[in-house]
C-alpha positions in Angstrom: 0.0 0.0 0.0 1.4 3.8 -0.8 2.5 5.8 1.8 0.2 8.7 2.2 0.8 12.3 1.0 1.7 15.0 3.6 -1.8 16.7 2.3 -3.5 13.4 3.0 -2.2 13.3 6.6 -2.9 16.9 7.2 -6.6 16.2 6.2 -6.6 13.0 8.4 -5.5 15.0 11.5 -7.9 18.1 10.9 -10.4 15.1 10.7 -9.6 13.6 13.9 -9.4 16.9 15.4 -13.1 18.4 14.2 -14.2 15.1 15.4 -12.3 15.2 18.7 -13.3 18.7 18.9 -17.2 17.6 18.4 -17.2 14.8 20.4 -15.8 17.2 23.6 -18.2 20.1 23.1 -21.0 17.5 23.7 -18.7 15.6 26.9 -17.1 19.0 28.7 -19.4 21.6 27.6 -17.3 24.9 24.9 -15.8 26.0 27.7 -14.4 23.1 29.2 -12.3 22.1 26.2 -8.8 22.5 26.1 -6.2 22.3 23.8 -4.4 19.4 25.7 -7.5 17.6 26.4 -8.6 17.9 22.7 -4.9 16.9 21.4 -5.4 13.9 23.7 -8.8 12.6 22.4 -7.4 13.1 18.7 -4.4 11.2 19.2 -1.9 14.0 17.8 0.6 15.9 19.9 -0.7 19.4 21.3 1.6 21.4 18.5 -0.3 20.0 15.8 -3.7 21.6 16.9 -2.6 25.5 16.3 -0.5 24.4 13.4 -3.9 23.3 11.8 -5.9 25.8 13.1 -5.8 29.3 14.1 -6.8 29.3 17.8 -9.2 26.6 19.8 -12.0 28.5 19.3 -11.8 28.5 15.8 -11.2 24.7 15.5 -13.6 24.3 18.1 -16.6 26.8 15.8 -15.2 24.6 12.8 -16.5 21.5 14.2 -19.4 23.0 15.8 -21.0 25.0 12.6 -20.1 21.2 10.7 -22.1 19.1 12.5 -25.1 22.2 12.8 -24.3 22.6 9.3 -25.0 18.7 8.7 -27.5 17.7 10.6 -29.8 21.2 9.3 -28.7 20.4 5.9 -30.4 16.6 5.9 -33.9 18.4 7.0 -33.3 20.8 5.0 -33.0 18.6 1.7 -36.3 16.5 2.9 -38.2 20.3 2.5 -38.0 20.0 -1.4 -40.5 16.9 -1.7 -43.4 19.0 1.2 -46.3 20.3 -0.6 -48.7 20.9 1.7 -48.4 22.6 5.5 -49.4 19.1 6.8 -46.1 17.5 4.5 -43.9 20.6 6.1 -45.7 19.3 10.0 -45.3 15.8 9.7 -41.4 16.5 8.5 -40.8 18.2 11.2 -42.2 16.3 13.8 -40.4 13.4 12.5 -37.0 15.7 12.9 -38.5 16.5 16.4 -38.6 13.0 17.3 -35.1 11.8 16.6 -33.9 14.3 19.4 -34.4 13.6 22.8 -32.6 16.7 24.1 -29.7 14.8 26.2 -28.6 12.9 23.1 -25.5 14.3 21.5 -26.6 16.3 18.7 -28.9 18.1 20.7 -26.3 19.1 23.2 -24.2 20.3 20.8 -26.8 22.8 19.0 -27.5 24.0 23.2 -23.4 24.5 24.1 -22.7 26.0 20.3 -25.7 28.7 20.7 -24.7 29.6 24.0 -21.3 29.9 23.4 -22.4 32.1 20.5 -23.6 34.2 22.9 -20.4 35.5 23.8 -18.3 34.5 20.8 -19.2 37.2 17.2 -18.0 35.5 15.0 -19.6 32.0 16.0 -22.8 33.6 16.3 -22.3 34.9 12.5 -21.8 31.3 11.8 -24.9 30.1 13.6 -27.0 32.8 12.4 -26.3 32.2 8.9 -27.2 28.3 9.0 -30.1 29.2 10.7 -31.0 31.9 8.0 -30.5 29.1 5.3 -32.9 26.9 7.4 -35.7 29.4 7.7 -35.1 30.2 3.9 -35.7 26.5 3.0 -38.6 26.5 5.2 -40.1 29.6 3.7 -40.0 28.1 0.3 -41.6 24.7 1.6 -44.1 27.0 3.5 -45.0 29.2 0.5 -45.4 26.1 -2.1 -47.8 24.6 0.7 -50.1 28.1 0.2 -49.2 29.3 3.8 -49.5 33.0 4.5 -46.6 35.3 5.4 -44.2 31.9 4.6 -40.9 34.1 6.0 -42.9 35.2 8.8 -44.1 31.9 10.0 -40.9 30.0 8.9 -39.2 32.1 11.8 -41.5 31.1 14.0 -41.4 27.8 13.4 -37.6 27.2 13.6 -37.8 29.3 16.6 -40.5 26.8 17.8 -38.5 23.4 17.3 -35.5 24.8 18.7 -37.7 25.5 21.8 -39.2 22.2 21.8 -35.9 20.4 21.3 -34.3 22.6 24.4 -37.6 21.8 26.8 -36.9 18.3 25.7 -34.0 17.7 27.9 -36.2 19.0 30.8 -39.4 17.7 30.1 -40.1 14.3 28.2 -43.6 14.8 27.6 -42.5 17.3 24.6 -43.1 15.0 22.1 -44.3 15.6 18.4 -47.1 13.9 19.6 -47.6 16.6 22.5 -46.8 19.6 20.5 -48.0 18.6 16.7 -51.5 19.7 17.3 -50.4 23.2 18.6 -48.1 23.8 15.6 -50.7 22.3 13.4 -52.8 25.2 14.6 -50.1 27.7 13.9 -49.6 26.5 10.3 -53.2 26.2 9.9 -54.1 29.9 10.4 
């Protein structure tokens, strides 16, 4: 077998380090992660982390926006085949249900938006995925005939987001539990 390339070993340690990095935010919480620690979990030496990246934080909003990035972009591509404000429910209740707030996912999209709260240029980053997501959402909304489709795609996002935060605290918000409510909101 060849040897691999230095550019192929530079991509397989920024790999391991964005999922290190990941992996950690979910474990330790943003703040919590440190260079040594992360350099650890990879399997690298500590030098390697800022020869890759620019500073923690930026490997550490690398991984973060990824995985958002990812796992937004899979509902998002469901949203072309909705065509009526039931289709746009029933996806997103299905999205809804995959989440149960403690799982791993779901604690990354909590410790990435709070540590956007302090961080500007990682809350440019999140802001701007979730733009894309509303925009997909207004077009799915405005095929389905719903009124003010930027409007109520806002409020929608802003709605599962709740919902998936409340999760970790209460188990009873299901799709099942909140469905008919949102059904009401789409409805008019």
């Amino acid at each position: 077998m060849a040897e691999a390339t230095a550019a192929e070993r530079g991509r397989e340690v920024r790999r391991k380090l964005l999922d290190a990095a990941g992996e950690l935010i979910v474990e330790l919480g943003w703040r919590a992660v440190s260079t040594r620690v992360l350099a650890e979990r990879a399997g690298i030496g500590s030098g390697l982390v800022h020869y890759h990246f620019a500073s923690l934080q930026a490997l550490l909003t690398e991984a973060a926006i990824g995985r958002m990035s990812a796992a937004i972009e899979e509902v998002s591509a469901m949203l072309d085949g909705v065509r009526t404000p039931e289709d746009v429910l029933e996806l997103l209740m299905g999205a809804i249900g995959e989440y149960s707030g403690q799982d791993a996912e779901s604690l990354l999209f909590v410790e990435t938006y709070l540590a956007a709260t302090r961080d500007e240029e990682l809350q440019k980053a999140v802001a701007g995925i979730v733009d894309a997501f509303r925009a997909k959402l207004a077009s799915a909304l405005a095929r389905a005939g719903v009124a003010a489709p930027a409007d109520t795609a806002a409020v929608l996002a802003a709605a599962i987001d709740g919902v998936l935060l409340h999760r970790a605290l209460d188990s009873g918000m299901t799709a099942q539990a909140v469905g008919p409510i949102l059904r009401r909101i789409l409805g008019g």
